[in-house]
Residue, then its C-alpha position, 0 to 999 in steps of 0.5 A: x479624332x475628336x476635340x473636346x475644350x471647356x473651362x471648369x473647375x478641379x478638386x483644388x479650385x472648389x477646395x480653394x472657393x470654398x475656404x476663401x469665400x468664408x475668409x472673404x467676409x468674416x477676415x474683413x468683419x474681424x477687422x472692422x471690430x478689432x478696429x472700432x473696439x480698439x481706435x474709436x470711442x465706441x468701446x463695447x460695440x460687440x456687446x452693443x451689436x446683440x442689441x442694436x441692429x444698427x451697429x450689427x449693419x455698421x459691421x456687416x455691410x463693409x464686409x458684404x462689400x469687400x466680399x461681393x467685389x472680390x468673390x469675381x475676382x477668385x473666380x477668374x483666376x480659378x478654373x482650368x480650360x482643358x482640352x481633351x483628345x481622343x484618339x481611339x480609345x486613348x484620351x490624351x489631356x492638354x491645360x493651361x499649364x500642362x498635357x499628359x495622358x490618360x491612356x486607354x480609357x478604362x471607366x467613366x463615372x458621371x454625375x448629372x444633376x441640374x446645375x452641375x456635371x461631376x467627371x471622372x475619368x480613368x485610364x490605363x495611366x491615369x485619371x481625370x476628375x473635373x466639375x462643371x457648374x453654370x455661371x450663375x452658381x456662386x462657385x460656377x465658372x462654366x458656360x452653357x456652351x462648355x456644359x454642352x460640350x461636355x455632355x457630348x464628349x460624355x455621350x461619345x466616351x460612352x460608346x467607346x467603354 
């Protein structure tokens, strides 16, 4: 029996990363210049803003801030710490929230790139799909010692199909 655990991120968390980070920094500007066009004196500052590079850093800089505060907060709350077993030929699959089974494995699909490591794992009773990018990627919520794990669970899976 071998153990396997490593933190990574699923299809609903990169869906989610990739919808809020965009909302994170335009709902904020939007904001801003809703509320200087209709609570301040300075009315026509989006017309303004095409000509002053001032007023374009009046806009933008808050939203830069609030975006680069709240980017670490998504990510701790996103990904998913899986902890896989494999007995035999049966992977049996244990998260924060859940266990099940995959059953037997059947196919292992593998994408490996600098950066990133895409999984997809199919059994007899199911699948298992997960992305682990570094840390030091915007969406990344691995450490170099997951990467590593999961390129020695890779390695083993391997020997079994």
């Amino acid at each position: 029996m071998k153990d396997y655990r490593f933190r990574v991120n699923t299809r609903i968390d990169e869906i989610i990363m990739g919808i809020s980070y965009p909302m994170l920094f335009m709902i904020p500007m939007l904001l801003f210049v809703l509320f200087l066009e209709l609570f301040t004196p300075l009315k026509g500052i989006t017309y303004n803003a095409t000509k002053n590079i001032k007023t374009e850093l009046l806009v933008m800089i808050p939203s830069v801030i609030i975006c680069v505060i709240t980017i670490p907060l998504i990510k701790k709350r996103l990904g998913k710490v899986f902890e896989i077993k494999v007995h035999g030929n049966t992977i049996d699959v244990n998260t924060d929230k859940s266990s099940y089974s995959i059953g037997e494995l059947d196919k292992l699909s593998v994408i490996d790139r600098k950066g990133f490591i895409l999984v997809r794992i199919k059994g007899s009773m199911g699948r298992l799909d997960f992305l682990a990018r570094e840390g030091r990627n915007l969406f990344g919520l691995s450490s170099e010692e997951d990467i590593n794990e999961i390129r020695e669970m890779i390695k083993y899976l391997r020997t079994l199909i």
